[in-house]
C-alpha positions in Angstrom: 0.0 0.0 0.0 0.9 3.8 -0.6 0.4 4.4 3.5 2.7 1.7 4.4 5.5 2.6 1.4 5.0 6.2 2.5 5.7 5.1 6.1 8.6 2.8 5.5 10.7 5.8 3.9 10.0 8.5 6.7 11.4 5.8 9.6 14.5 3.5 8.2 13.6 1.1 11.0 10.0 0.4 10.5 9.9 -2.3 8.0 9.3 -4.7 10.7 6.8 -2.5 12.7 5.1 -2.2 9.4 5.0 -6.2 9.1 3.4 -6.6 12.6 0.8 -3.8 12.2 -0.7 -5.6 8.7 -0.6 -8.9 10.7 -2.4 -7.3 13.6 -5.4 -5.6 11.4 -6.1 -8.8 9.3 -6.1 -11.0 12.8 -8.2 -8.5 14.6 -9.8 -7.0 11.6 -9.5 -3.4 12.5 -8.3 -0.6 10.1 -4.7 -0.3 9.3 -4.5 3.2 10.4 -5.3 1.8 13.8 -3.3 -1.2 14.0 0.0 0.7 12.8 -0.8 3.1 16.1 -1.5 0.1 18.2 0.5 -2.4 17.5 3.4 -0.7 15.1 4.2 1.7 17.4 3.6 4.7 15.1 2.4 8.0 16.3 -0.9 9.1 15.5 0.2 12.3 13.8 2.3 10.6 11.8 -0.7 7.9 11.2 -3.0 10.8 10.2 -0.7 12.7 8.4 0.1 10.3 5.8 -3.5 9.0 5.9 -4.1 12.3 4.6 -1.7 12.7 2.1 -2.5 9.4 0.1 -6.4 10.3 0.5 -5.8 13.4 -0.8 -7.4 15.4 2.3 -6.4 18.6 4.3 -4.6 17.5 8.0 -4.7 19.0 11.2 -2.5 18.6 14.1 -3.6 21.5 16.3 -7.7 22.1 15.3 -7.7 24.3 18.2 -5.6 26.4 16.9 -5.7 26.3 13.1 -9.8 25.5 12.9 -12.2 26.6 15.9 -11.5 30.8 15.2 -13.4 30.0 12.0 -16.0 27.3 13.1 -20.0 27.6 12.9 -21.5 26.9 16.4 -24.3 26.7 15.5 -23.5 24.0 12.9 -22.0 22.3 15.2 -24.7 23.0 17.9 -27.2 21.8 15.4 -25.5 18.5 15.6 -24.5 18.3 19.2 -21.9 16.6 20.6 -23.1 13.1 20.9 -23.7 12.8 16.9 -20.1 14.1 16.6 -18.4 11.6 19.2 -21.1 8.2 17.2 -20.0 9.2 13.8 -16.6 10.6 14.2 -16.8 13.8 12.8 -18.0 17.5 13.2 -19.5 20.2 11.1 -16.3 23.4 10.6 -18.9 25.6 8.5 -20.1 26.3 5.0 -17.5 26.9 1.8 -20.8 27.4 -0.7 -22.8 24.4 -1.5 -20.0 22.4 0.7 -19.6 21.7 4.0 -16.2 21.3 5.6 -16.0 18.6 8.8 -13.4 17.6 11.0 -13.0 13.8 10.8 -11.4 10.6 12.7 -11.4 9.0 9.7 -11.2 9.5 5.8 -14.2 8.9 3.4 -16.1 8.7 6.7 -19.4 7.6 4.7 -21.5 7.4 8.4 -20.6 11.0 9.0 -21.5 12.1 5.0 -24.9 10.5 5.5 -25.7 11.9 8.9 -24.6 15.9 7.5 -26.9 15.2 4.4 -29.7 14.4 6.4 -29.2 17.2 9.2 -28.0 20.3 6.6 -29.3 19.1 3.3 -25.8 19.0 1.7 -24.2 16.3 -1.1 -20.6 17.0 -0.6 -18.6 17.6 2.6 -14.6 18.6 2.7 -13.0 16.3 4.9 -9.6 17.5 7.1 -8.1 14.8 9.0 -7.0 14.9 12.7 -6.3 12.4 15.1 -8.4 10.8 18.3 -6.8 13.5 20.6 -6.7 16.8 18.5 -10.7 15.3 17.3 -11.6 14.8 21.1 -10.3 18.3 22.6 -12.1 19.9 20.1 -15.1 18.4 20.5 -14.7 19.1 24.6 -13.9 22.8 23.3 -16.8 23.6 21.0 -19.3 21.5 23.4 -17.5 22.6 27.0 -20.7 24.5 28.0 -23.1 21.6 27.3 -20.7 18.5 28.5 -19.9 20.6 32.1 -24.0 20.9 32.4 -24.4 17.1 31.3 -22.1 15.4 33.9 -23.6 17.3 36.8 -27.7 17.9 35.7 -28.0 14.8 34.2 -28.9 12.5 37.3 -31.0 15.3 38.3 -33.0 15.3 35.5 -33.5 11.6 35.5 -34.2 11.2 39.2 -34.9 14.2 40.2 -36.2 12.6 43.8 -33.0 11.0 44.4 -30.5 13.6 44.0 -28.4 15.1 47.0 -28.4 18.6 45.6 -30.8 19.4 48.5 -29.8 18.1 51.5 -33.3 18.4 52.9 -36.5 18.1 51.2 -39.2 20.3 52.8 -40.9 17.6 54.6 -37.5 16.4 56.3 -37.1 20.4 57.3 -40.7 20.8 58.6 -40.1 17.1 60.0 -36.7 18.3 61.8 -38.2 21.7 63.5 -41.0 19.6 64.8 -39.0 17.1 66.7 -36.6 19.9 68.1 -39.7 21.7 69.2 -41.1 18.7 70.8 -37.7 18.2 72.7 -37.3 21.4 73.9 -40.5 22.2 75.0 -40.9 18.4 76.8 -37.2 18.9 78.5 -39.1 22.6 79.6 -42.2 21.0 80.7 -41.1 17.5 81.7 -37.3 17.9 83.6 -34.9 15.6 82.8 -37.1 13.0 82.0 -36.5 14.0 78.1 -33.2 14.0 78.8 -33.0 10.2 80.2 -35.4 9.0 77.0 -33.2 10.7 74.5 -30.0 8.1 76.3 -32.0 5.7 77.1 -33.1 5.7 72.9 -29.2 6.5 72.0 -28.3 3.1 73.7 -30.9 1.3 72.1 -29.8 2.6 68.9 -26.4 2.1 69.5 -26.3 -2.2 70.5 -29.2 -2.3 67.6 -26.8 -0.9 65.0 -23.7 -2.8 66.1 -26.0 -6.3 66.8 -27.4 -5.8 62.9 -23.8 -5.5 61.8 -23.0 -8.7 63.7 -26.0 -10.7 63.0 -25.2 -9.9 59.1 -21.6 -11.0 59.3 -22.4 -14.0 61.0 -24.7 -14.9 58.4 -22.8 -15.0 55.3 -20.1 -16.3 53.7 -17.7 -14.4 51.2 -17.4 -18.3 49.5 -21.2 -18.4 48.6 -21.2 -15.7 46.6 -18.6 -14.6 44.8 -17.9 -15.3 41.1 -15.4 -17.9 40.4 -13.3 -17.4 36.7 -10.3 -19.4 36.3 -7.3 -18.3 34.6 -8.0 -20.5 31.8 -11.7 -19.6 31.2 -10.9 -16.0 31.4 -8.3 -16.4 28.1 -11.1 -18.6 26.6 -12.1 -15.3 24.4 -10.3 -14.2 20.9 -10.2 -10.7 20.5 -12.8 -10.4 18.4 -14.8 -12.6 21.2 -14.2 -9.6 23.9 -16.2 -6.2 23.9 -15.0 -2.9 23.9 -14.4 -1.9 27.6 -13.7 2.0 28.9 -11.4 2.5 32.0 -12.2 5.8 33.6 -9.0 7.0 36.2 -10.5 10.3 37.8 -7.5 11.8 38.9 -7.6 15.3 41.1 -4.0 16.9 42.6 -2.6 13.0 42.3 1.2 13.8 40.4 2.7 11.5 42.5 0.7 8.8 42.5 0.3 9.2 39.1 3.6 7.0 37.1 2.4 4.0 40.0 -1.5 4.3 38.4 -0.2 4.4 34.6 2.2 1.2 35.1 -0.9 -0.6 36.7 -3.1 0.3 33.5 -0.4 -0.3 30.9 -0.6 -3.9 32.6 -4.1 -5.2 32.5 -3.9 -8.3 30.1 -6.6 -6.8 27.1 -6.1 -6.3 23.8 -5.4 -2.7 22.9 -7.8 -1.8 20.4 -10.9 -3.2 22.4 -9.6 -1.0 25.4 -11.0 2.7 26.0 -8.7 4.3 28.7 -10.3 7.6 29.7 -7.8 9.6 31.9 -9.9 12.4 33.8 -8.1 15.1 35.2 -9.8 18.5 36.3 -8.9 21.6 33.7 -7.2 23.5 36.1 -4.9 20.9 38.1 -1.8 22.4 36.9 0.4 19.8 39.0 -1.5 16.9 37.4 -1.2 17.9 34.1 2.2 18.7 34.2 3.2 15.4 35.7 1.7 13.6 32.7 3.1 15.2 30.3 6.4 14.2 31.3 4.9 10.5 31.2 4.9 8.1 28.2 1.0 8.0 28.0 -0.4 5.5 25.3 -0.9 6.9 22.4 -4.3 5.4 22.0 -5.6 6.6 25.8 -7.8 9.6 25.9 -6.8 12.4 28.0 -9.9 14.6 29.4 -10.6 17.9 30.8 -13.0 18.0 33.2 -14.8 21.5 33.5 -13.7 23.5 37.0 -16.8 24.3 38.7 -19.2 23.2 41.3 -19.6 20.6 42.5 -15.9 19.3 42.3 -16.4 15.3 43.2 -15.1 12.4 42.0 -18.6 11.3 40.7 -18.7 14.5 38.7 -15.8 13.6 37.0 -17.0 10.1 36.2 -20.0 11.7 34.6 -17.8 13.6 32.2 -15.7 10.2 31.4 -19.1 8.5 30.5 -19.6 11.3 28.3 -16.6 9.7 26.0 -16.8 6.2 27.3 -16.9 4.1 24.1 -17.4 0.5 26.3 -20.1 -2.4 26.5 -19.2 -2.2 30.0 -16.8 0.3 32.1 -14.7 0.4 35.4 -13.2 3.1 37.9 -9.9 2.8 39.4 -8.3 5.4 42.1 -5.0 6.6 41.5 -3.8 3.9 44.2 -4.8 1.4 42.2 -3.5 -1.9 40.9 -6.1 -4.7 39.7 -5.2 -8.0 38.7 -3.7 -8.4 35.2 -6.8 -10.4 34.0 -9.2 -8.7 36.0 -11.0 -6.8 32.9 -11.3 -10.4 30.9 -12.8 -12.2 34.0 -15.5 -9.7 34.5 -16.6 -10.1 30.9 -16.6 -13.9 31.7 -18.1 -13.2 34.8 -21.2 -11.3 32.7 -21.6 -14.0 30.6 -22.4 -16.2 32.5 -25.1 -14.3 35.4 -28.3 -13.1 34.7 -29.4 -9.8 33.1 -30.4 -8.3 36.3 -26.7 -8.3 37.4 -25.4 -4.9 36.4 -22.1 -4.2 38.3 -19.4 -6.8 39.5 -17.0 -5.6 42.4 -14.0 -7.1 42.5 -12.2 -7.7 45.8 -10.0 -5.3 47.3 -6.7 -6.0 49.1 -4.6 -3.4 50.9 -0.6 -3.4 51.0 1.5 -1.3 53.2 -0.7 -2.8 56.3 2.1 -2.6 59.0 3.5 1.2 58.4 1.6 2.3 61.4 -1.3 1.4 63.9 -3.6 3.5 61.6 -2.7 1.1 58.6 -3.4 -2.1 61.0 -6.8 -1.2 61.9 -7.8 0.7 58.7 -6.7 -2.7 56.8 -8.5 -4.8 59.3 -11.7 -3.2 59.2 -12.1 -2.9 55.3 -11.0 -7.0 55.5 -14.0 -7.2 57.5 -16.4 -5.5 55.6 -15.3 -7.3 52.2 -15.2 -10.6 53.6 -18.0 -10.5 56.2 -20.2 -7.6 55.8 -21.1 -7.7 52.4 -21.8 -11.3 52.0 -24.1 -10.8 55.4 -26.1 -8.3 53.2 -26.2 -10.6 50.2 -27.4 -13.5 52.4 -29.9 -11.7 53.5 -31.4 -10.4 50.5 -29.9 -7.1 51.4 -29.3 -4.0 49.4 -25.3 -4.3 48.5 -23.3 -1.0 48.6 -20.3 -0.8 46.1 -16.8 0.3 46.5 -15.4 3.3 45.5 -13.3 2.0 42.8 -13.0 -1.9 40.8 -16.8 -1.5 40.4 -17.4 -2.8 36.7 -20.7 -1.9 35.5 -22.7 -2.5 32.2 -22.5 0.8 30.5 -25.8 1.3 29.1 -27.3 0.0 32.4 -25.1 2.4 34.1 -26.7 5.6 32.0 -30.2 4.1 31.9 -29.7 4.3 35.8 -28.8 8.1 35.6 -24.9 7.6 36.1 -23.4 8.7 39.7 -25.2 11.5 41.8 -22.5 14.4 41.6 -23.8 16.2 44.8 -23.6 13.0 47.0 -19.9 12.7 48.2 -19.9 8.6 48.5 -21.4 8.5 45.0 -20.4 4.5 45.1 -23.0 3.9 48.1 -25.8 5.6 46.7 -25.5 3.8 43.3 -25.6 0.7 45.0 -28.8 1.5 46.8 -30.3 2.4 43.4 -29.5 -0.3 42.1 -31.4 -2.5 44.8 -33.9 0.0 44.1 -34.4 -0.7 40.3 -34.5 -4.6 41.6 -30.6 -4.9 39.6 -28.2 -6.9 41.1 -24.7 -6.4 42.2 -22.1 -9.5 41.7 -18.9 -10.2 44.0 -15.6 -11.2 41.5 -12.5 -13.3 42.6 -10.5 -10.3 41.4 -8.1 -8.4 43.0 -7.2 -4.6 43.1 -4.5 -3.5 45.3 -4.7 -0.6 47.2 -2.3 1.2 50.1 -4.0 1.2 53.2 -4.9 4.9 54.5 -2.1 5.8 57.3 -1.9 9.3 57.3 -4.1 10.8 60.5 -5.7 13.7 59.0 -5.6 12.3 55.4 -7.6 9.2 57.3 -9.9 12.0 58.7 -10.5 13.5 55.7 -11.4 10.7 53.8 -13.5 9.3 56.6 -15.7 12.4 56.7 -16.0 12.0 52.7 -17.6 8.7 53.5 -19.7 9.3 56.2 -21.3 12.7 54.5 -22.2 10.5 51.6 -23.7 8.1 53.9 -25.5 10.9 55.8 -26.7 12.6 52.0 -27.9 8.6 51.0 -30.1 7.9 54.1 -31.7 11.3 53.8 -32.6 10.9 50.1 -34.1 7.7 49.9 -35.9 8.5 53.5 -38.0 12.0 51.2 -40.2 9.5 50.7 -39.7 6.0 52.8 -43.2 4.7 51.7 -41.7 4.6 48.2 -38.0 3.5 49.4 -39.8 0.6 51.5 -42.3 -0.7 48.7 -39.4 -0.6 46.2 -36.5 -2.2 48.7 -39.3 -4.3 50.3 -40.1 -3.9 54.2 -36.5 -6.2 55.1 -34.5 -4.3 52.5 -35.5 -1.0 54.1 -34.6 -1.8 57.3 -31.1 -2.9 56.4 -30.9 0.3 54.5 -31.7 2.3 57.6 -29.6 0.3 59.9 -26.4 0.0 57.9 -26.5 3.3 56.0 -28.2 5.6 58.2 -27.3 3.7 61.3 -23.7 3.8 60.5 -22.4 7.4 61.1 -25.6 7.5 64.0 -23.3 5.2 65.7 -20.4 7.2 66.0 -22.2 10.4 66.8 -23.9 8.2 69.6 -20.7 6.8 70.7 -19.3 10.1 72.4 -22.5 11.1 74.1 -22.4 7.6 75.5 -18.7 8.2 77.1 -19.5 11.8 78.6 -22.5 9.9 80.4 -20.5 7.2 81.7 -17.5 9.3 82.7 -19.5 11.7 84.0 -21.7 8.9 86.1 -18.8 7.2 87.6 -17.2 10.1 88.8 -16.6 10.6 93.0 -18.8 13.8 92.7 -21.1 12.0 90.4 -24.3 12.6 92.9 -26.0 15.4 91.1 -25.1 13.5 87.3 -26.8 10.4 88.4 -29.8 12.5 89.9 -30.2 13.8 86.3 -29.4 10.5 83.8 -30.3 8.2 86.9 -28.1 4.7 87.5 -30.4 2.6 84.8 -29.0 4.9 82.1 -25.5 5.3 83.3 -25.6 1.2 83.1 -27.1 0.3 80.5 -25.1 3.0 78.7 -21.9 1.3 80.1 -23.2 -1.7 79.1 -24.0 -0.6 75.4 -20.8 0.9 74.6 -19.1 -2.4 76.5 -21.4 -4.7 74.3 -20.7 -3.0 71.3 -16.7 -2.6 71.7 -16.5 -6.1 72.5 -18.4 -7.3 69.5 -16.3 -4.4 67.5 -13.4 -6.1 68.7 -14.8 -9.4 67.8 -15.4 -8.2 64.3 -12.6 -7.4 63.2 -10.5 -10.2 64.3 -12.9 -12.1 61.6 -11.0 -10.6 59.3 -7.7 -10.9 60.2 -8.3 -14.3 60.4 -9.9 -14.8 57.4 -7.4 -12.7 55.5 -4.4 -14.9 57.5 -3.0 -11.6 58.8 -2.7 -13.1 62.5 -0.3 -10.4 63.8 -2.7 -8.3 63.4 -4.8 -10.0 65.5 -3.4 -8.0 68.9 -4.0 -4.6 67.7 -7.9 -5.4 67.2 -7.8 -4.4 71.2 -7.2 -0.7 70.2 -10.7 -1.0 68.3 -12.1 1.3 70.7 -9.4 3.7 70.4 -10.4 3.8 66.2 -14.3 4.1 66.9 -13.4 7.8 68.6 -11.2 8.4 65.1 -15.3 7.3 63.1 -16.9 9.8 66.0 -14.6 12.8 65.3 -14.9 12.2 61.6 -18.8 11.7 61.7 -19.4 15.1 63.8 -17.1 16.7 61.2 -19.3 15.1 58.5 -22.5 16.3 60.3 -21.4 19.9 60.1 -19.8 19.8 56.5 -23.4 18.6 56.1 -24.7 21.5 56.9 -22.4 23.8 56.1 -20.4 22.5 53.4 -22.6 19.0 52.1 -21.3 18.8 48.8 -16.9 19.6 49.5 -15.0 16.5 48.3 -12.4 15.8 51.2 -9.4 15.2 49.2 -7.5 12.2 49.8 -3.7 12.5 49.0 -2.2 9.3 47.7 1.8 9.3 47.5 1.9 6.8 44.7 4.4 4.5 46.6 3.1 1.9 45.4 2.9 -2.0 47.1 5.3 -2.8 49.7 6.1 -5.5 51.2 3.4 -6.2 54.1 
């Protein structure tokens, strides 16, 4: 061919690139162009250049520079930007009875029908650009539209389950009336309010912890996650495995950023069925820089995600789906490292569950668990909730939170769903009650994502709060209108909804109250306290926060065990000391509630990577 002749004299030393390009796009049937990229090693301007030149077409490197000064918006608007991303192209403007489009791809026939249809017109101009220069002008001319898109979206499509407002008006009216009722029985009744209100605390506090014990106790991690061998997983030719997107929404993360790419470079999929979507905000300077000193692949997409409000991870997802090209998609945190295989077993995994099942989590592992006493217990209790807690829910017909990351959904379910709520701050918790809500499924995978256990103090605070505001932001949604959240989750469902989600962070704002009583009760001078909360509430508040530090302690030995880390084991005795870490964090989350609800906590990552444990 002309391209590969052209190609062969530019580079002395391609011959054999050239070779393994043409045997790659008649195995994998793809275009030339792409394989030469792909598998040739090429760059895409050089690709598109040449591509150009034998076709006879204008080329453009930089559209941004040499094109969008002279562009029609309102061609392009008349088109929008999801026509332009389907058929590859996008309306430039009028030369007479012509019409000039930027294209991915020469005599792109889908793109000349779609114009003749929309602007009447036989013949279109074609200039050439690559993937890149195509998709930053696109992002560009449509920046106004996209930015709107990844945040109003969800709140068009479920308007009653957005976190936009933190309270509806019946919660607010709901919320005055029970503070008026308090103060005006502690005015008109004494202390007997007083001794209810702990008395009901306790209660709440041994019911939250005995639902979280009754639930790990009843299931079994081995009953329900997904088995895919090694061997089944490479069952699949290329042509056999889908087209999958891998969005990375990176904010501030420079350091962690060369560890992330390395993990991605090594996921065992075939290059021109993978759609990696890097998602970095438009004005993180540090970020941005970083990567360009890195040797990105040429075929990855690098996007700009619009400053602006809210700035949350789910946000940024939103704008990644905008691009994402998948049958099914994944997130990964710039921590990261899944399993080679990982992408190939969940496609195996799909295949073979039932259509209901919309997201597979894979399992997450943390490394780095012996830097500190923060690491210890922060690795213990996530080995706990991954090994007991969530196969309690699933036993018991529960609705199944996701993680934050390694959550591989079905893209078109995913949209149909309304994406990720870009006001609620632990976007992954809310999806996964929706889900249970539209009666979908959630699947467990034998698949493993690495991830450095959290052992930082404040960074551990920080990302803590994130959590436990998104928890508070879920409960409050799906309780606008519990009727509806109970006949959708059924009477069971709801319940574990309200004792896992909401009873969560209620926990560790009850925990404190519980001390001061206690501490206060058993003092020398404790007379006039005990006249006030009485000796049955100083006990059985002892004996709640005894009961439930015991069975905290209990818990997370589970997991040690389980996980095989037994010199761990000791440091599950400093559980109580952790819990007053989850209360300071959840009273910091109640006011950035109410003050600031939708402020994404950064968590700094510093890309060390895995160490030995």
């Amino acid at each position: 061919m002309a391209l590969t002749s052209r190609l062969a004299g530019i580079e002395p030393d391609a011959t054999a690139r050239i070779q393994q390009a043409e045997s790659a796009a008649q195995e994998f049937d793809i275009p030339l162009a792409d394989a030469l990229i792909l598998y040739g090693g090429f760059t895409p301007e050089l690709v598109a250049r040449e591509v150009a030149a034998e076709a006879g077409l204008r080329y453009t490197s930089d559209p941004l520079a040499s094109i969008i000064p002279g562009i029609d918006p309102e061609a392009a608007l008349q088109v929008g930007w999801r026509s332009a991303l389907r058929i590859g192209a996008l309306p430039l403007y009028r030369d007479g009875g012509t019409l000039v489009v930027l294209t991915l791809r020469a005599r792109n026939r889908p793109a000349a029908n779609h114009f003749a249809e929309v602007f009447g017109v036989d013949n279109t101009e074609e200039i050439l650009t690559t993937r890149a220069a195509f998709i930053q002008t696109v992002e560009r001319v449509f920046s106004d539209q996209l930015a709107r898109e990844a945040v109003d979206l969800h709140v068009r499509k479920r308007p009653d389950e957005s976190a936009r407002s933190v309270l509806s008006r019946g919660q607010i009216l709901t919320g005055i009336a029970l503070v008026g009722a308090l103060v005006f029985g502690t005015a008109t009744a004494g202390f007997v309010v007083v001794r209810a209100v702990l008395l009901f605390s306790s209660l709440v506090y041994v019911g939250v912890i005995g639902f979280r014990f009754f639930a790990s106790a009843s299931g079994n991690l081995e009953n329900i996650v997904v088995d895919v061998s090694p061997q089944e997983a490479q069952e699949r030719t290329h042509a056999e495995l889908p087209l999958y997107s891998v969005l990375l929404p990176l904010y501030r993360e420079p350091a962690a950023l060369p560890h992330l790419l390395s993990a991605i470079r090594n996921l065992d999929y075939p290059p021109h069925k993978l759609d990696v979507l890097i998602l970095l905000e438009q004005d993180d300077e540090q970020t941005h820089r970083a990567l360009a000193d890195l040797p990105v692949p040429a075929h990855w997409t690098v996007l700009h995600v619009p400053a602006g409000y809210p700035r949350t991870k789910a946000k940024a997802c939103n704008y990644g789906l905008h691009f994402a090209r998948g049958s099914y998609c994944v997130v990964y945190d710039a921590e990261d490292v899944p399993d080679p295989d990982q992408l190939k077993k969940t496609v195996a995994a799909f295949s073979r569950t039932s259509s209901v099942t919309m997201c597979f989590q894979s399992l997450l592992r943390y490394t780095r668990t012996n830097t500190n006493l923060l690491t210890r217990l922060f690795s213990m209790e996530y080995h706990y909730m991954f090994d007991f807690m969530t196969p309690g829910l699933y036993a018991m017909s529960l609705p199944v939170p996701v993680a934050g990351t390694s959550n591989h959904f079905n893209t078109e379910k995913l949209r149909a769903l309304g994406q990720w709520d870009p006001y609620n701050t632990t976007e992954h918790i809310d999806l996964g009650i929706r889900i249970a809500v539209e009666s979908q499924t959630v699947g467990v995978l034998r698949s493993t994502t690495s991830e450095d256990a959290n052992g930082r103090l404040w960074n551990w605070i920080r990302q803590r709060t994130r959590r436990l505001k998104g928890q508070f932001h879920t409960f409050l949604v799906y309780n606008r209108n519990p009727v509806k959240t109970m006949r959708n989750l059924g009477i069971r469902g709801w319940l574990g909804f309200m004792l896992f989600v909401g009873g969560t962070p209620l926990v560790y704002l009850i925990a404190p109250v519980l001390w001061m009583t206690v501490i206060l009760g058993l003092l020398p001078q404790a007379t006039g306290i005990l006249n006030l909360i009485t000796p049955l509430v100083l006990y059985l508040s002892l004996t709640s926060l005894m009961l439930g530090n015991v069975i905290s302690v209990y818990m997370l030995m589970l997991g040690s065990f389980h996980r095989r880390q037994y010199r761990l084991i000791p440091y599950t005795l400093l559980t109580p000391v952790y819990q007053i870490l989850h209360s300071v964090a959840a009273w910091r989350a109640l006011w950035q509630l109410l003050r600031r609800p939708h402020y994404w906590d950064k968590t700094d990552h510093d890309g060390a990577g895995e160490s030995a444990p």
